[in-house]
MARFIGU-301018 format. One record per residue (C-alpha): residue in one letter; x, y, z; residue number from 1. Coordinates in nm, 2 decimals. Layout:
residues N
@resn->A, x->X, y->Y, z->Z, resi->NUM
...
//
This chain:
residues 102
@resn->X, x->-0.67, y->0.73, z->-7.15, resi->1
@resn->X, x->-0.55, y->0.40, z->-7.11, resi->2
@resn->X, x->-0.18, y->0.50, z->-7.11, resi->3
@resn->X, x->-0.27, y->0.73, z->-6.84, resi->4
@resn->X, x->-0.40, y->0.44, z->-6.61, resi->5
@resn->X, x->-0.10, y->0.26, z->-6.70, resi->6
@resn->X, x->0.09, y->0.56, z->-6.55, resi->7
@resn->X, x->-0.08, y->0.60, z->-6.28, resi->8
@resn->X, x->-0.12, y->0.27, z->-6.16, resi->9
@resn->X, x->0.29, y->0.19, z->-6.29, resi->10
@resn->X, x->0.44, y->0.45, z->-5.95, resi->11
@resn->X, x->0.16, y->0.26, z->-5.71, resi->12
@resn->X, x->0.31, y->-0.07, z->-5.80, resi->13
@resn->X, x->0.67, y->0.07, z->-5.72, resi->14
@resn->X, x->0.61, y->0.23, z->-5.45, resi->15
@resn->X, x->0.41, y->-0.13, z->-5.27, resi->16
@resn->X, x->0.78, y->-0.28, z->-5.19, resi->17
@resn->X, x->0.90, y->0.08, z->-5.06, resi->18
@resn->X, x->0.61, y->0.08, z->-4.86, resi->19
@resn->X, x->0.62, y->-0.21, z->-4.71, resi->20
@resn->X, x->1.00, y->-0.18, z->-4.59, resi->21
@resn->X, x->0.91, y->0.13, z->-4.42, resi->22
@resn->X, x->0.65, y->-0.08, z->-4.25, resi->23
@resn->X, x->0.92, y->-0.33, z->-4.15, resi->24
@resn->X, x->1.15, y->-0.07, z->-4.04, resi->25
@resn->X, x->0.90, y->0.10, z->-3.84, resi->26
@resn->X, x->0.79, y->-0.23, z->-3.65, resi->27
@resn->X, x->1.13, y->-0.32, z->-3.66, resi->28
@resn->X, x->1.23, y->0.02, z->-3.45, resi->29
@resn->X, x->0.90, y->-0.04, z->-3.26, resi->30
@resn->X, x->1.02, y->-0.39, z->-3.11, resi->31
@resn->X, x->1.36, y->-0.26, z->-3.03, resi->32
@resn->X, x->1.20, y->0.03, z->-2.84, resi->33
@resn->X, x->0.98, y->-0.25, z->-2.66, resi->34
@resn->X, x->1.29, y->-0.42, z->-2.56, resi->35
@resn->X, x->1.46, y->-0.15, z->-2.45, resi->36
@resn->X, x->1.24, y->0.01, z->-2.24, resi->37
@resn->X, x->1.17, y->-0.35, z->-2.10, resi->38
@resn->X, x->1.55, y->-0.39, z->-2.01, resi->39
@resn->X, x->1.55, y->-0.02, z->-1.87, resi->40
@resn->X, x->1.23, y->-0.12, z->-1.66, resi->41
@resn->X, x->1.43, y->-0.39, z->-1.50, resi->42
@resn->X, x->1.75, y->-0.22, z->-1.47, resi->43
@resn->X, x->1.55, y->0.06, z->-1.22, resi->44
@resn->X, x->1.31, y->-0.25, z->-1.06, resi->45
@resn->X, x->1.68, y->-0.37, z->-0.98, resi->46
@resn->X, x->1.83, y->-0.01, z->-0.81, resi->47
@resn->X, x->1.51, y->0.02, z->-0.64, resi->48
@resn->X, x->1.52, y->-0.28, z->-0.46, resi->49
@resn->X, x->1.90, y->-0.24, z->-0.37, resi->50
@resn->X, x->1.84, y->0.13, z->-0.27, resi->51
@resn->X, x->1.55, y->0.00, z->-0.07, resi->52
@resn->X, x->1.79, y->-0.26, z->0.08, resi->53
@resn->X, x->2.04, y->0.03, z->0.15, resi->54
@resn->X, x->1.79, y->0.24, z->0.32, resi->55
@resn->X, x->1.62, y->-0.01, z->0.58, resi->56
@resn->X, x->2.02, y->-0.15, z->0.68, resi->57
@resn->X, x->2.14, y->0.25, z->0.72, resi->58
@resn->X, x->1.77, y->0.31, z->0.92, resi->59
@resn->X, x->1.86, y->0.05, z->1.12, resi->60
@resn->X, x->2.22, y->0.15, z->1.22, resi->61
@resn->X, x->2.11, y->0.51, z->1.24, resi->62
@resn->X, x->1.82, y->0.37, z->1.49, resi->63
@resn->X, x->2.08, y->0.13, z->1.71, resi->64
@resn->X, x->2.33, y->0.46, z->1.70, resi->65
@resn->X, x->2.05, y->0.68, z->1.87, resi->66
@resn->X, x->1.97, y->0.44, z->2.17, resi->67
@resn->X, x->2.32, y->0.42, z->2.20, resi->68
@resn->X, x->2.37, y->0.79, z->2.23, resi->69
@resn->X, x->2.06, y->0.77, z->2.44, resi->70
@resn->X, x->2.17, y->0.51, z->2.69, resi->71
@resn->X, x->2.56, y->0.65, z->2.70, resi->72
@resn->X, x->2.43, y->1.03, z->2.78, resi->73
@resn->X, x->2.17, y->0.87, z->3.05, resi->74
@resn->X, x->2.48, y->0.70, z->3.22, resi->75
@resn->X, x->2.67, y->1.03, z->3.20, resi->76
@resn->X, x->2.41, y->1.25, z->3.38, resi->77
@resn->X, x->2.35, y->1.03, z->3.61, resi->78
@resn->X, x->2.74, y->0.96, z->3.74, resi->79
@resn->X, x->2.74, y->1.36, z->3.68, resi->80
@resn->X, x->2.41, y->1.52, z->3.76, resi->81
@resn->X, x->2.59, y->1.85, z->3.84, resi->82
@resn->X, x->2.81, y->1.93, z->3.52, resi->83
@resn->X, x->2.49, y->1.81, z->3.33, resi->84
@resn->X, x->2.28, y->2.07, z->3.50, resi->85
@resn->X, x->2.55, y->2.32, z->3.40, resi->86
@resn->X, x->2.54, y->2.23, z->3.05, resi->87
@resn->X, x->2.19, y->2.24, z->3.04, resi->88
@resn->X, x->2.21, y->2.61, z->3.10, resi->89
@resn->X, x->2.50, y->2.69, z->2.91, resi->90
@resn->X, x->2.37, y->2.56, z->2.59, resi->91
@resn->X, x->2.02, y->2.78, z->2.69, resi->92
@resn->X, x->2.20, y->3.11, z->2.74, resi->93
@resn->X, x->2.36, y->3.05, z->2.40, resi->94
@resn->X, x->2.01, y->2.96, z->2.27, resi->95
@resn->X, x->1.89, y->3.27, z->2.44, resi->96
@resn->X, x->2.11, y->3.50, z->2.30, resi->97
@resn->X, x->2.17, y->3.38, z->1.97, resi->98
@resn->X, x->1.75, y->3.42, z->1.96, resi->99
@resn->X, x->1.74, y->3.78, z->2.06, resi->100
@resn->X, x->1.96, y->3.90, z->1.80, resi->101
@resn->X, x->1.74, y->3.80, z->1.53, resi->102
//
């Protein structure tokens, strides 16, 4: 029986140092996945804040554009009161119609 614990015992003992690189490999793969997903984190902290940056200059010309619009039509009807009227009831004719044929 004592050959037979020697046997057993003998594939234990070879298979320690396999075991163990497969430990290394794993934590190995672990840390790089750590890193990665740290520089990935960063990378998107990075778009966020320059897509946020992108968003509050284009709301801001999209906000002075309006009261431009706004101020340039208010001069318009009022040096033209009549032809604005007109339009006014064009563009609710159209409205009109295109609304009844639905």
């Amino acid at each position: 029986m004592s050959t037979t614990t020697k046997a057993s015992t003998k594939p234990m003992d070879e298979d320690a140092p396999i075991a163990s690189r497969m430990a290394d490999q794993i934590s190995n793969g672990i840390d790089e996945v750590a890193r990665k997903a740290s520089r990935f984190t960063e990378r998107l902290r990075e778009n966020g804040s320059a897509l946020n940056d992108e968003l509050s200059a284009a709301s801001e010309r999209f906000g002075d554009g309006a009261k431009r619009l706004g101020s340039v039509a208010s001069e318009q009807i009022r040096a033209h009161p009549l032809a604005a009227i007109g339009i006014a009831v064009a563009a609710g004719v159209i409205v009109s119609r295109l609304m009844r044929r639905r």
